[in-house]
Each structure stands twice: as C-alpha cells, then as structure tokens.
N, C-alpha and C positions, 0 to 999 in steps of 0.2 A: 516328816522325814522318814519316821519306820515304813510308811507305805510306798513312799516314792523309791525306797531301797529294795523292797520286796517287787514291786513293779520288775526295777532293772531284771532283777535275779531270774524271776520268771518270766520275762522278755527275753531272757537270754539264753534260759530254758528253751522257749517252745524256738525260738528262730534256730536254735541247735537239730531241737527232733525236724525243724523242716527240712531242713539239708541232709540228715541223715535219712529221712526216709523220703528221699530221691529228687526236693525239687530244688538243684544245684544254680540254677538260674540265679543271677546278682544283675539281670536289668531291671527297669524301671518301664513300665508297662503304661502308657498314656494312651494307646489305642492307635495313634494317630502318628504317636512317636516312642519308639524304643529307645532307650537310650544304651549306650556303651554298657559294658559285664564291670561292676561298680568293684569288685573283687571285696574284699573285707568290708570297703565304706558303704559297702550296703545294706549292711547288720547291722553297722553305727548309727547309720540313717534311721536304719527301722526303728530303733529302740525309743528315742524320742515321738515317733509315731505312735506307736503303738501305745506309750504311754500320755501322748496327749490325747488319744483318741479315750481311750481308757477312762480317765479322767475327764473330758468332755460328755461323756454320757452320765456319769455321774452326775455331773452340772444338770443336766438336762432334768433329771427325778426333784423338781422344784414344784410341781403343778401336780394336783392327782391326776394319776391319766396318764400322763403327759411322754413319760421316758419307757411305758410299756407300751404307749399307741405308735409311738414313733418306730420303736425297736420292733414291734409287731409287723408295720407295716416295710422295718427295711428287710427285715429276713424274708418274709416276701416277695421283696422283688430280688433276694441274693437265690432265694427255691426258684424261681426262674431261671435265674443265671447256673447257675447248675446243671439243671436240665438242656441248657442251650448247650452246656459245656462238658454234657454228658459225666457229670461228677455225682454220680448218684447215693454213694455214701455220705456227700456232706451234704446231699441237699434232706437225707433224711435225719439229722440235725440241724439243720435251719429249718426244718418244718416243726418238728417237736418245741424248736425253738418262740416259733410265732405262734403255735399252740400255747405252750405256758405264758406267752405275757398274755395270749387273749381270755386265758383262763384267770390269768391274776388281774386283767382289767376290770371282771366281775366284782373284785372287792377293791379296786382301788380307785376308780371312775370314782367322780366328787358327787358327795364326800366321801372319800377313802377311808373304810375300814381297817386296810391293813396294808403296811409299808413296806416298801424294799429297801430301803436303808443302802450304806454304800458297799454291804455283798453284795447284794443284789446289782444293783446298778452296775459296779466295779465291774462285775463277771458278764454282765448285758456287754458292755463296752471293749472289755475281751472276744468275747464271741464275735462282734461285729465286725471287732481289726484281725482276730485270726481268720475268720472266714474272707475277706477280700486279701490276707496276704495268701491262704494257701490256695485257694484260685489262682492266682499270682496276675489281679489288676486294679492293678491301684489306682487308673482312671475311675473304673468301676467303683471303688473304697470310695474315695474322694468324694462322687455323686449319692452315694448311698448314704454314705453319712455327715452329710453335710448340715444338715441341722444341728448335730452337734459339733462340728468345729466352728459354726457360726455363735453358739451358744457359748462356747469356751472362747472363741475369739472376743466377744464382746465384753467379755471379763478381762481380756488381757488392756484392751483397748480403753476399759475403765480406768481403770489400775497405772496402767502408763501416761494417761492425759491429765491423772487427776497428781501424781506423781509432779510428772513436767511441772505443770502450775503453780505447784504449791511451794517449788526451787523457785521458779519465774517470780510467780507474785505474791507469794506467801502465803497463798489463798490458794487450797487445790477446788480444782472447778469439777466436773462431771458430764458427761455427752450424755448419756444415759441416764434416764431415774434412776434405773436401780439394774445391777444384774445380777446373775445371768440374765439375758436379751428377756425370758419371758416374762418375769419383776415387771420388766418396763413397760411392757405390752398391759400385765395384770395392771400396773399405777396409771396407766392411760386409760381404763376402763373396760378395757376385754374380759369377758366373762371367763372361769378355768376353761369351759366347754371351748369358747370359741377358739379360743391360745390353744390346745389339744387337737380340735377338727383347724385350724389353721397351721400347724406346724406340719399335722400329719399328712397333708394333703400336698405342702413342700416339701416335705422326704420320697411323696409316693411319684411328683414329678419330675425332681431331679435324679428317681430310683429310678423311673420308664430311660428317662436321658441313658441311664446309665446301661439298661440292657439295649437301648440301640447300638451302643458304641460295643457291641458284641456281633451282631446280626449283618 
C-alpha cells in the first residue's frame, strides 16, 4: 500500500510537469485513431497506466536476464522512435537507458550476480511509461511494452480465475502453473536463456509494429 501511494503521488507529479512544460494534448493517440481532448479524464486514465505499467515490469525481473533484456531491447526501438520524431533529447536518455541494462546484463545473465530488486525494476518501468507518454503515443507504449502487460495480465488472470473457483466450488483451480507468465514457461521446462531470448525477441517484434505505426 506505501508503494502503491507513492506511485499515485509521483504519477501525479510528473503527468503535472508534462502539461506544464507544454504538452497540453488530453488525446489518446492509437495512430490509426485519435480520440476526442479527454480534458481532466485523461490524467485519471493515465494514473492507473502508468502505475500498472510500473509495476508490470517489476513482475517481469523474475528470470536473470529477463526485465534488463527486454527493457534493453524496448528503449531501443523507443531511440528509434525518437529519432523518427525528431526528439533528440529523449532519445539521448533512452540510449543511456539501453546502455545501463546492457551493462547490467553483464552481471545479471544466469546466473546473476547481482540484482535489481524493485528500485531498479520500479524506475525501469517508469522510464518505459514516461518515455511513451511524453512522445505522446500510446499505440506506440502499448507495442513496446507489451511483454510486460502480458506478464502482469497473467497475474491478474490467475488471481481472478483462481478466486472465481474457489467461491464456485471451493476449490480454487489455476490456468497457469505458476506466475507471472515466465514461472509457467520456466515449470514447463524452458531453460532462463530460452524465456529471456524468447520474451526479448516479442518485445523487439511488437517494438518494429510499433515504429511502423509512426512511418
């Protein structure tokens, strides 16, 4: 609860400094569809975003490797997006960005030497939703970081089926081995390597998605 408090405060923090330092836009940017100027409900909106994003990359630092390879490879394709969108200050924080996880993969690749715990992760998962909000595309957000809402989805999706059941038939069941999603993958016999070159490899193709829907 102290964190999920701290979250708001600082969500509500930085969606202030984005409006004051100029980007007054409240649409909702899908590429394909803009939506109506949301006026206030579109800070409301965000807050919950940014804090399930937040805390979905946290989910994700389960595997060595795993939440620096992925975060590596999504700032990656966000230095691109940048550069498409001529945002040259923030792409030179998303590169420094994909520089320190690919520096901290050196110790954390399995077997991990050394951990990023949930600063680490927390502040990964900040970076990732503040850099797709002040671009201002959330189609873009969506694509980039979708390994982690799938990660955190599949926690919610445990959680509520196992819930259901257990009111149903007193017996809560489970879809899943185990999560977040990677558990399951790890208890079906995926090596860490393969879950780490498998996740990152669906972040770096729904990242491409994501920079066509710029181009």
């Amino acid at each position: 609860m102290q964190k999920i408090v701290l979250q708001v405060i600082f969500s509500l923090g930085f969606l202030y400094a984005l409006q004051k330092f100029g980007d007054s836009s409240t649409r909702i940017d899908l590429g394909f569809w803009q939506s109506p100027s949301l006026g206030i409900f579109y800070y409301i909106l965000m807050i919950p975003v940014i804090i399930y994003l937040t805390n979905a990359v946290n989910l994700t630092d389960g595997v060595d490797g795993l939440c620096g390879s992925v975060t590596f490879a999504a700032m990656l394709i966000f230095t691109i997006c940048c550069a498409i969108l001529k945002e040259t200050e923030l792409s030179l924080f998303t590169m420094a960005l994909a520089g320190g996880c690919l520096g901290f993969l050196i110790w954390n690749l399995n077997p991990a030497k050394c951990f990023m715990g949930d600063t680490g992760s927390m502040f990964l998962g900040a970076a990732v939703t503040g850099v797709g909000l002040v671009l201002h595309k959330h189609l873009l957000l969506l694509l980039a970081a979708l390994v982690y809402i799938l990660e955190a989805l599949s926690v919610v999706i445990q959680v509520s089926y196992f819930k259901y059941t257990k009111k149903k038939t007193g017996e809560g069941r489970r879809i899943f081995k185990m999560t977040p999603i990677h558990h399951h993958f790890e208890m079906s016999g995926f090596s860490e390597y393969k879950i780490v070159i498998t996740f990152t490899l669906t972040g770096i193709i729904f990242g491409v998605l994501g920079i066509i829907t710029l181009l």
